[in-house]
C-alpha positions as CSV (number, residue, x, y, z in Angstrom):
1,X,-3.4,-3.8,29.9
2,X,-0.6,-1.2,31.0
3,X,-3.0,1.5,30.6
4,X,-6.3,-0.1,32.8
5,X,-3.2,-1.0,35.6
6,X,-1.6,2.7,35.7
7,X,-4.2,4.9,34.6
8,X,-5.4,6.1,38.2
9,X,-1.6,6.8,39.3
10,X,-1.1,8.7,36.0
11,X,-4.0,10.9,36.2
12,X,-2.5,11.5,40.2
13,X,1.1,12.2,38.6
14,X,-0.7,14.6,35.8
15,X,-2.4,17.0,38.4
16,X,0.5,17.3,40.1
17,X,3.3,18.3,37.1
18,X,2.8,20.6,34.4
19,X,5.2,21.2,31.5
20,X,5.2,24.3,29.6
21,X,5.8,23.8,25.7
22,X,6.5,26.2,22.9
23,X,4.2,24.8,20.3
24,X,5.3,24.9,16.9
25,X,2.9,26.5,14.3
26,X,1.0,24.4,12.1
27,X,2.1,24.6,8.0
28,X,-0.2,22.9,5.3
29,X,3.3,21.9,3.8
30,X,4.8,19.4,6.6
31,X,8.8,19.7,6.9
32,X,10.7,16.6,7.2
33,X,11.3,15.3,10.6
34,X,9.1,18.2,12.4
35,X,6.4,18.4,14.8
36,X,3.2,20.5,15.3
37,X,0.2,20.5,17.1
38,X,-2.7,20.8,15.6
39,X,-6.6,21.3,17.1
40,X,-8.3,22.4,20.1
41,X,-7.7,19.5,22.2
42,X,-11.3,17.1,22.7
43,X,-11.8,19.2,26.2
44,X,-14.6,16.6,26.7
45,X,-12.8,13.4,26.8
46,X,-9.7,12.7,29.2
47,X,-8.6,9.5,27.3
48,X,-8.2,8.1,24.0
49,X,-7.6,4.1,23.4
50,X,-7.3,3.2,20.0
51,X,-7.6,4.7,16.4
52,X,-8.1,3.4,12.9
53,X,-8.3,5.2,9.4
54,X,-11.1,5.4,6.4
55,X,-11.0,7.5,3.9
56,X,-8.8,9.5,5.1
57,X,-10.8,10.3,8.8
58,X,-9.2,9.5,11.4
59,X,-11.4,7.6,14.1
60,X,-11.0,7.2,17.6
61,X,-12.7,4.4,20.0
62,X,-13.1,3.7,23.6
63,X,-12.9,7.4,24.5
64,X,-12.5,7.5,28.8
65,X,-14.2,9.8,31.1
66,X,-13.3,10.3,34.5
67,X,-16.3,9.5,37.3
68,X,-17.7,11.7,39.8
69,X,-15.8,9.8,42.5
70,X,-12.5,10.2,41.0
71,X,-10.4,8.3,42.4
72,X,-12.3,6.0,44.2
73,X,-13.6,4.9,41.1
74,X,-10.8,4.0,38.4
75,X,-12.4,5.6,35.4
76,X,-16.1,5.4,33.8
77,X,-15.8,3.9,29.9
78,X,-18.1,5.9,28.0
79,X,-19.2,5.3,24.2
80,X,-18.8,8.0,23.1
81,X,-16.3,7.7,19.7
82,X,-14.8,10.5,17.3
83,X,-13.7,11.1,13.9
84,X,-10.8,13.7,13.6
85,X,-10.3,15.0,9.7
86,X,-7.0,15.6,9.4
87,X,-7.5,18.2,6.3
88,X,-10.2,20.2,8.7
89,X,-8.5,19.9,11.9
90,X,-11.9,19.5,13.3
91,X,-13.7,16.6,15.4
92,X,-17.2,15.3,15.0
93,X,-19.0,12.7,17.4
94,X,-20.1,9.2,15.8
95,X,-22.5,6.6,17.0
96,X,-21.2,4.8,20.2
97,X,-19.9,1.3,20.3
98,X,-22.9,-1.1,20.9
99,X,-20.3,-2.8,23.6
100,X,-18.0,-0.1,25.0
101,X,-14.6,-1.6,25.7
102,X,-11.1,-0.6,26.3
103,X,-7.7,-2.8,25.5
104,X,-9.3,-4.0,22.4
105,X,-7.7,-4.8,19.0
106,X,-8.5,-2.5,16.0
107,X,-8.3,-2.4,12.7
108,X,-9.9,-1.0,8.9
109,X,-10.7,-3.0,5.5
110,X,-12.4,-1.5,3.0
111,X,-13.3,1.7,4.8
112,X,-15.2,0.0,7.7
113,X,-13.4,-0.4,11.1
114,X,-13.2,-3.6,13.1
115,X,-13.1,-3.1,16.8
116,X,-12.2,-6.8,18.6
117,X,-11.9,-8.1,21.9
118,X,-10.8,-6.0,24.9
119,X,-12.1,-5.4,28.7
120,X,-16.1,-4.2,29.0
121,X,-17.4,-2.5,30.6
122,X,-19.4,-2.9,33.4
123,X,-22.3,-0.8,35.8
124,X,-19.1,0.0,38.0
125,X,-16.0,0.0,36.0
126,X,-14.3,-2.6,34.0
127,X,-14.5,-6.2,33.3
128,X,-11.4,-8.3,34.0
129,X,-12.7,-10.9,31.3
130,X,-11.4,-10.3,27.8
131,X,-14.0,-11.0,25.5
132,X,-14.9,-12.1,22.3
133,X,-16.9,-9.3,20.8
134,X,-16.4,-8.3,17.1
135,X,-18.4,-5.1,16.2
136,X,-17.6,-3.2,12.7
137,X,-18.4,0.6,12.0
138,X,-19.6,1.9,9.0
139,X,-18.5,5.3,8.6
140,X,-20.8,5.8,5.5
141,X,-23.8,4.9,7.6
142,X,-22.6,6.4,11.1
143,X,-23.9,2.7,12.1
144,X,-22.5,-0.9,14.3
145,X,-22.9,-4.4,13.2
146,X,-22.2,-7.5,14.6
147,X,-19.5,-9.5,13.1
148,X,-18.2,-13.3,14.0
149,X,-16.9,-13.4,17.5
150,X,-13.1,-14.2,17.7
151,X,-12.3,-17.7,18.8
152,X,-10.1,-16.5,21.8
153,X,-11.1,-13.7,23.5
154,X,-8.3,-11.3,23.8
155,X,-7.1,-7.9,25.4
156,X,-4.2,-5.7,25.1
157,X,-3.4,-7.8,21.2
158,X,-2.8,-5.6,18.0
159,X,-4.4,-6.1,14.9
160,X,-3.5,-5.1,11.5
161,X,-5.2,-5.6,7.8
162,X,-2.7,-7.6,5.2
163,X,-4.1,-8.5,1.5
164,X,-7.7,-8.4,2.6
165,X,-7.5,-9.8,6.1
166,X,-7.3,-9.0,9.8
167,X,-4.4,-10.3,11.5
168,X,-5.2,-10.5,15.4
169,X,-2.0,-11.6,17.2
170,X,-1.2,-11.9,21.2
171,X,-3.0,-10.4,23.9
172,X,-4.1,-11.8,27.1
173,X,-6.7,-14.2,27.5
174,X,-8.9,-15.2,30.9
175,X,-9.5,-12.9,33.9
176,X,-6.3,-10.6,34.0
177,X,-6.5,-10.4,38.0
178,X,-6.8,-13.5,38.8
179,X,-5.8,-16.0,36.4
180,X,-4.9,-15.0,32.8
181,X,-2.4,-16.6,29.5
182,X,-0.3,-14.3,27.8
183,X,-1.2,-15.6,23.7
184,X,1.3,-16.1,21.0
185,X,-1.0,-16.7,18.7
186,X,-2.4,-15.5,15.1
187,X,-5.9,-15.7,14.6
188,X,-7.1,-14.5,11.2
189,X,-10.4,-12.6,10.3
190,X,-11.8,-12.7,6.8
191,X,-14.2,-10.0,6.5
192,X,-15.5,-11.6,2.9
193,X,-16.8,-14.2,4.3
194,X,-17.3,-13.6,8.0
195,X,-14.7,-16.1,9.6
196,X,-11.6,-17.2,11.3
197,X,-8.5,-19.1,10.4
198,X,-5.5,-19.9,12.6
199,X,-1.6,-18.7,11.0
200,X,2.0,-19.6,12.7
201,X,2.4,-18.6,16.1
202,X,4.4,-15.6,17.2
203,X,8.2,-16.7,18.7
204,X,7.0,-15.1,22.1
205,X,3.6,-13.9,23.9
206,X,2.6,-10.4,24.3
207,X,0.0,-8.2,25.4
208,X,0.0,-4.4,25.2
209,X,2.8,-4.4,22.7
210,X,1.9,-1.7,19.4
211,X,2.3,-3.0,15.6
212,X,2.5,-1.7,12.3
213,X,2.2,-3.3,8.7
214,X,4.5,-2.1,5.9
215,X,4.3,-4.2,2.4
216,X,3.2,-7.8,3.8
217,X,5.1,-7.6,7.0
218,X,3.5,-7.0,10.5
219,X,5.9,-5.7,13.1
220,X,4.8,-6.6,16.8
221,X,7.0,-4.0,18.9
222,X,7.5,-4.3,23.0
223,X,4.6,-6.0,24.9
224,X,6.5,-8.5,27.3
225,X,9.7,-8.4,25.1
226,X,10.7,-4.5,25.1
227,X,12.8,-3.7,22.7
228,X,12.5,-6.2,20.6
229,X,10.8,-6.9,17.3
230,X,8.9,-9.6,16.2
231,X,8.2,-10.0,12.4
232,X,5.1,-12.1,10.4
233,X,5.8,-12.5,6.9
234,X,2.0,-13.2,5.4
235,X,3.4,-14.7,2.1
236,X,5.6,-17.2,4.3
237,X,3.3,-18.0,7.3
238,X,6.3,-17.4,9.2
239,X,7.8,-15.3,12.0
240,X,11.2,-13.5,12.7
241,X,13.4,-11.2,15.0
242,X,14.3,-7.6,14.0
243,X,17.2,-5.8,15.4
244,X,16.4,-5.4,19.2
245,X,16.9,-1.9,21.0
246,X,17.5,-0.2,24.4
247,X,15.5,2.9,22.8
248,X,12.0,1.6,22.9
249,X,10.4,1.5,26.8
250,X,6.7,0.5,27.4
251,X,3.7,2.0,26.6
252,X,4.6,3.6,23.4
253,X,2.2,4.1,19.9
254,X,3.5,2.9,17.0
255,X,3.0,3.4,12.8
256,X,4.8,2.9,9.6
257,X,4.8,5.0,6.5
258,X,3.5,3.3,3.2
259,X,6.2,4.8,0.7
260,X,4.0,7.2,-0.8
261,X,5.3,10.3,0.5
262,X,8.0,8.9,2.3
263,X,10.4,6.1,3.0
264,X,8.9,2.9,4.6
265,X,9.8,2.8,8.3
266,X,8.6,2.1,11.4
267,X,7.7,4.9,14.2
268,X,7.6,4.3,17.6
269,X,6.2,7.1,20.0
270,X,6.2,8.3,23.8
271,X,6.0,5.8,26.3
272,X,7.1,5.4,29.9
273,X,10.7,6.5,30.7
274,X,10.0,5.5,34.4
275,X,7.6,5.2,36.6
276,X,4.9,8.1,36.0
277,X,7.6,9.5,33.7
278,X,6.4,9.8,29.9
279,X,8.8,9.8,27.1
280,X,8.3,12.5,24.5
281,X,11.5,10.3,22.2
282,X,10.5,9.4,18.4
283,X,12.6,5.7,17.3
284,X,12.4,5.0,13.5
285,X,13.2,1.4,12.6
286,X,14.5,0.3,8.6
287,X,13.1,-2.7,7.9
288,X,15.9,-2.7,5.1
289,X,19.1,-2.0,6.9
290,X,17.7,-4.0,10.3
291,X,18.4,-0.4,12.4
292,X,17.1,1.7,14.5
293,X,17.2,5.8,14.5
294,X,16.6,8.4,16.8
295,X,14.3,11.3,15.3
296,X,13.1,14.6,16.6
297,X,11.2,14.1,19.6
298,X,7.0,15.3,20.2
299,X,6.4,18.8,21.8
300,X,4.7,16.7,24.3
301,X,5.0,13.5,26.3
302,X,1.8,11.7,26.1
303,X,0.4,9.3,28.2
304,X,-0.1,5.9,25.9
305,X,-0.3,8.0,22.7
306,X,-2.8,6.7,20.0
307,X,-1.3,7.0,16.7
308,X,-2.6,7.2,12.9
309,X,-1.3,7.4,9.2
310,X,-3.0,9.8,6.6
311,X,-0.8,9.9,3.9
312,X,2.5,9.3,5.4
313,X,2.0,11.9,8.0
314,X,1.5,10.9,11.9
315,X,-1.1,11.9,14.1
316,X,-0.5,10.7,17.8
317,X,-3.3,11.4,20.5
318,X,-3.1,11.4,23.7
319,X,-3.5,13.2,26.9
320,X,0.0,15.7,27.9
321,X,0.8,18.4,30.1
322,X,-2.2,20.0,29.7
323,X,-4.3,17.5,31.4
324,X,-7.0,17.7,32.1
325,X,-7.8,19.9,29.2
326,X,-8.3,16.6,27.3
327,X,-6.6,15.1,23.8
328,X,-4.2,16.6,22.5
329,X,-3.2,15.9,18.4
330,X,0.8,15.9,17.3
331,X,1.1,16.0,13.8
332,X,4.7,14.6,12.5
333,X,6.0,15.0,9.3
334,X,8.9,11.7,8.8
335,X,12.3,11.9,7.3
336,X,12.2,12.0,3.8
337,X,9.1,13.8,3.8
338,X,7.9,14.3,0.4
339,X,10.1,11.6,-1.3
340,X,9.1,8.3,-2.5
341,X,10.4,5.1,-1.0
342,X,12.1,3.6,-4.2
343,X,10.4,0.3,-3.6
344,X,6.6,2.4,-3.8
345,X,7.9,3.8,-7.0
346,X,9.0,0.4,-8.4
347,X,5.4,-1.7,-7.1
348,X,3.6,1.7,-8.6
349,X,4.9,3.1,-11.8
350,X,4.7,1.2,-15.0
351,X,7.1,0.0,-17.1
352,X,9.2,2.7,-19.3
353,X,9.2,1.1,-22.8
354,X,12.0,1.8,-25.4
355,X,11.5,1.0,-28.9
356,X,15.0,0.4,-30.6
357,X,13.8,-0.6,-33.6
358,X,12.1,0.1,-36.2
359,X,13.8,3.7,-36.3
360,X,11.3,6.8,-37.8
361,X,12.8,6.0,-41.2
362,X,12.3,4.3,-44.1
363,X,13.1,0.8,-45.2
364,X,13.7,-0.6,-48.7
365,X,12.8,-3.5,-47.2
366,X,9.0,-5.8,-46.6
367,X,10.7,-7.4,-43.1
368,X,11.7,-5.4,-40.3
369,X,13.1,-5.9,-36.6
370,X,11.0,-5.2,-33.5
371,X,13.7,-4.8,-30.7
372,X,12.7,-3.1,-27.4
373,X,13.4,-2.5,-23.5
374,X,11.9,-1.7,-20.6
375,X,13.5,0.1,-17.4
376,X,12.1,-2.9,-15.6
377,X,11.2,-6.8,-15.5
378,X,8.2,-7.4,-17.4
379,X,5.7,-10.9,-17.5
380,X,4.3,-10.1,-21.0
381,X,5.1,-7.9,-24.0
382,X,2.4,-6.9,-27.2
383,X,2.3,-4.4,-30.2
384,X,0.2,-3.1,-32.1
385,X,0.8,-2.3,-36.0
386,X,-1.3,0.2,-37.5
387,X,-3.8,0.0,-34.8
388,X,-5.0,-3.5,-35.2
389,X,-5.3,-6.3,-32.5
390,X,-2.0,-6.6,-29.9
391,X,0.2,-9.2,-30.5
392,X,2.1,-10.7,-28.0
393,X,5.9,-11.6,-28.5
394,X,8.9,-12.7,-26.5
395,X,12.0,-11.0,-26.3
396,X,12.7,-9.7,-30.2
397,X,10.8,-10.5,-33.1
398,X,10.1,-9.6,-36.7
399,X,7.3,-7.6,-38.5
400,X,7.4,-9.9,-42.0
401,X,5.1,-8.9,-45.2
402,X,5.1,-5.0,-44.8
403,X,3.1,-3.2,-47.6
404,X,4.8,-0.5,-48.7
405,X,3.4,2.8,-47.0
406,X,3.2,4.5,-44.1
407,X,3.1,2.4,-40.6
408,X,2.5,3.2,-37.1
409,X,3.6,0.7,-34.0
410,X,3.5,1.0,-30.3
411,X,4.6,-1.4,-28.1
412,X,2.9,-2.1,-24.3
413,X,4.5,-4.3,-21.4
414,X,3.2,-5.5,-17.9
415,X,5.7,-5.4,-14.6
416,X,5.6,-7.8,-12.5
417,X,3.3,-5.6,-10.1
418,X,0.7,-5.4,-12.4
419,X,1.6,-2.0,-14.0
420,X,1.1,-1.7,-17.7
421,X,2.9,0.8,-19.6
422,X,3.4,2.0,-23.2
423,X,6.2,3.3,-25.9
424,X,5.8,6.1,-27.9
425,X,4.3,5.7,-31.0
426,X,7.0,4.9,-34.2
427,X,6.1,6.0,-37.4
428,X,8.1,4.4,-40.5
429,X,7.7,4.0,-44.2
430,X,8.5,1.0,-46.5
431,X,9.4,1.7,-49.7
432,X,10.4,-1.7,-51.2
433,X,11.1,-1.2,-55.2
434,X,9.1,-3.4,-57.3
435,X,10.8,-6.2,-59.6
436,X,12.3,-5.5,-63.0
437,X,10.0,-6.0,-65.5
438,X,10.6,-6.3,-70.0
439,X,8.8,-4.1,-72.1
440,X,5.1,-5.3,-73.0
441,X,4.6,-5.6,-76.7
442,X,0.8,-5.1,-77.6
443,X,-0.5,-8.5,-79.1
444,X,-1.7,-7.0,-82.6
445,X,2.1,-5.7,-83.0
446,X,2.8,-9.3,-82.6
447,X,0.2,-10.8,-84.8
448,X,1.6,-8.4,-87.5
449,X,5.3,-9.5,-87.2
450,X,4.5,-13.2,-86.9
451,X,2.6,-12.0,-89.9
452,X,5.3,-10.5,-92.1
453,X,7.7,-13.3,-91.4
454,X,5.7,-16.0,-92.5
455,X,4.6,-13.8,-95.8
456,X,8.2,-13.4,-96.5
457,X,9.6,-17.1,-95.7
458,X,6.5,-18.5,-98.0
459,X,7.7,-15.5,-100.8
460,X,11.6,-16.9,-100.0
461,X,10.1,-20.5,-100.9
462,X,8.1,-19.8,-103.5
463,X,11.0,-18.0,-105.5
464,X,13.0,-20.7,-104.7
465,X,10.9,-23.0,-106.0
466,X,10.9,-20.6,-109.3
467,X,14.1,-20.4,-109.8
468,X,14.6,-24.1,-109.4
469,X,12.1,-25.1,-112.3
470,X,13.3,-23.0,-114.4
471,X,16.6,-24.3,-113.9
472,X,15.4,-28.0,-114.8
473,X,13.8,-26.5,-117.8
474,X,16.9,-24.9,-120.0
């Protein structure tokens, strides 16, 4: 709402200043905590509202255009909507919104963009009503479709994409002129099946606060409350204060980094330092330590920037100094740039495996011990012996019945995350001795002895018997 309220004081203000910036050169290798402006600025356009990202394009909606009759009239919404690729620098116009709106909610699931609610427009202006509208673009097909209206209309709420669905949370409801409600609520869109669900309410109303989602957290930042944070924790249903500061002021853009290329924080851009004075101040909030952190400020202050992730590097649009030579693009590099979050690594690597025994050796033995580790916890471990089916085991077990020979093993694991990961493969020998065994005597040999030894005990009888008859016969 802040920017439909101020905008025809702002573009007053803007004619009359003018700030002259050094701009830092662009680098295809972004430096930590650094700023630089990248592309011609969209000379066209005079306003940007709100951006989402899909495959790695940036796109932005509700584009404003000032009227003929500037500043009779407060601004003309025109449909005309741009991608921005990021690894280009270069802009190209995409289809128009079927219902061009401003102060709506945004947000991308698998690579489509979901464009909610807002302020229409109308044959001579705005509409004070927020709507209901849903539209989704399809970047693949440059085309709209209609998708289930939201329950509450809303404008000036934030939404963000969590495991598969679009959280829609706060905004303002009725005819914002004349009689409107500030909503608390959480209204959920499943793209997979085309419908909405309710979730806890927030601990206070907003409209025209900015959000970002890191892990399965949504943080709600300023709005009515400036300054503070307000947390929903999608596994719990459930909602929570962050650490409150004197550092954020209104109309400010917002992001978070993801870990990959950089630790996970929340950014908080521009705003208004007073009245018709922009902010040009960059606030970095740890969701870990509870703090917040003052970072290198943009080259420029922008008027309600519109801000975008690719890859862990910001993008914030919005109209400066130059006005009105149209959007600008600051490209920021975060602290830690190039670094990991330790958490991303954990929830992305797979487990290192260790096999501790058996040892590259051979064993005079047919049983041996499998013992290994892993750097972290794992939900299942299996192994494979000489290449044959995995077997899975708990903790330590034993390989029993080896045949003597040469064996192979390797041993896989699963983290908790999902991540599989493998040993080396051990090679070993067994070499168990056989059993002592007696000599084998060939059976003729023994038919001959037995043989012999009955012809000589029936010889040893019959010359007994000799001798004793002749005996009885002297």
């Amino acid at each position: 709402m802040g920017k439909i309220i101020v905008i025809s004081l702002v573009f007053l203000f803007l004619m009359a200043s003018c700030l002259i910036v050094t701009k830092p050169v662009f680098s295809a290798s972004p430096l930590e905590n650094s700023w630089v402006e990248r592309s011609t600025p969209l000379r066209s356009q005079d306003w940007t509202d709100e951006a989402a990202v899909a495959n790695g394009t940036i796109y932005l909606m509700g584009v404003f255009s000032r009227t003929a009759g500037y500043p009779s009239h407060l601004v003309d919404i025109i449909s005309n909507n741009y991608a921005y690729n990021p690894s280009t620098d270069s802009w190209t116009k995409i289809a128009p919104m079927p219902t061009p709106r401003v102060s709506f909610a945004i947000a991308s699931y698998n690579n489509k963009i979901y464009v909610i609610g807002g302020l229409e427009a109308t044959s001579n202006g705005v509409s004070q009503i927020s709507c209901s509208v849903n539209e989704v673009y399809d970047p693949s097909t440059d085309t709209w479709a209609t998708a289930a209206s939201v329950p509450t209309g809303t404008s000036g709420a934030q939404a963000n994409t969590v495991n598969g669905k679009i959280y829609v949370i706060g905004g303002s409801s009725g005819n914002i002129t004349l009689k409107s409600s500030t909503l608390n609520m959480t209204q959920i869109f499943d793209p997979s099946t085309d419908s909405w669900s309710m979730a806890a309410s927030m601990l206070y109303p907003f409209a025209s606060a900015v959000s970002a989602v890191i892990d399965n957290n949504i943080f709600v930042i300023g709005g009515g409350y400036t300054g503070f944070i307000q947390i929903y924790d999608v596994a719990k249903n459930a909602w929570s204060l962050g650490s409150a500061t004197h550092a954020l002021v209104p109309g400010e853009g917002a992001g978070a980094t993801t870990g990959f290329n950089a630790s996970k924080r929340v950014y908080v851009f521009g705003g208004e330092e007073g009245f018709l004075v922009w902010a040009n101040r960059t606030n970095a909030y740890d969701p870990v330590s509870n703090s917040w952190m003052t970072e290198e400020p943009m080259p420029d202050a922008l008027m309600f920037p519109t801000v975008a992730v690719v890859n862990d590097v910001f993008y914030v649009f919005g109209v400066g100094s130059n006005w009105p030579g149209g959007v600008v693009v600051e490209q920021y590099a975060p602290i830690g740039y190039g670094t990991p979050d330790s958490s991303y690594i954990l929830a992305n690597t797979p487990p290192k495996i260790n096999v501790l025994s058996p040892l590259s050796q051979t064993y005079n033995v047919s049983s041996v011990s499998l013992v290994s580790n892993a750097d972290k916890a794992v939900n299942w471990s299996s192994y494979s012996l000489d290449g044959q089916q995995n077997i899975t085991f708990s903790g330590n077990t034993n390989l029993t019945d080896i045949s003597n020979g040469l064996h192979n093993i390797t041993v896989y694991a699963q983290d908790n995350f999902g991540n599989i990961g493998s040993s080396n493969t051990i090679s070993f020998t067994i070499a168990k001795p056989e059993p002592e065994s007696f000599p084998v005597v060939p059976v003729a040999a023994v038919a001959v002895a037995v043989a012999l030894v009955v012809v000589v005990i029936v010889a040893l009888l019959l010359l007994r018997r000799h001798r004793k008859s002749a005996s009885l016969s002297k």
